[in-house]
N, C-alpha and C positions, 0 to 999 in steps of 0.2 A: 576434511571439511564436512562438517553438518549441515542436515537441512531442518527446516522447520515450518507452519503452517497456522496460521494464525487468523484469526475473523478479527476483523475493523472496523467499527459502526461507527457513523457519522454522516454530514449533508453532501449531497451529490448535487456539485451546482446543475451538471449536465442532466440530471432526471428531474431535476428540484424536489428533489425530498431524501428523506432520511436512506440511508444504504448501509448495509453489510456486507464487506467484499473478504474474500478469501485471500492471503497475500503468502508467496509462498520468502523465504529466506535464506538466503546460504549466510549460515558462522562460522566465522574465521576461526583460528586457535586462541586468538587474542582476544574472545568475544565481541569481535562488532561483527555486524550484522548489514547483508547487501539483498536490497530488494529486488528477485530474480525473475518472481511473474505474480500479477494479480489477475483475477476476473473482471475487470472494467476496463477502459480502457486508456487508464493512466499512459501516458506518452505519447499516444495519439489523441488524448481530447484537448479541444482549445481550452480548457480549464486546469490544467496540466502544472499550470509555473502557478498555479493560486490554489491549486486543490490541500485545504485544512486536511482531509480526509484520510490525505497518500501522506501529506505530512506528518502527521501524527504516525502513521504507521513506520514510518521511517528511523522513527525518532526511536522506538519503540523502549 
């Protein structure tokens, strides 16, 4: 499995303003892609099931 490290710019509801978060990834062999740690704090913020942010990263 691979890793990889990727920058995400987008609206941070919890700062309210624009952010660049660091998102790190493990790749499967298959190519998809599992979000393993970011620098915010996606999962524990209360914006967490609505965050564009984490979403788009995911998506990737």
């Amino acid at each position: 499995m691979q890793e990889t490290e990727e920058f995400i710019s987008g609206f941070c509801k919890r700062q309210n303003q624009t952010r660049t978060v660091l998102c790190e990834f493990e790749i499967a062999e298959d190519g998809s892609r599992k979000l393993v740690e970011s620098d915010c704090d996606y999962g524990r913020c209360e914006h967490s099931r609505s965050c564009r942010l984490m979403q788009e990263a995911q998506q990737g």
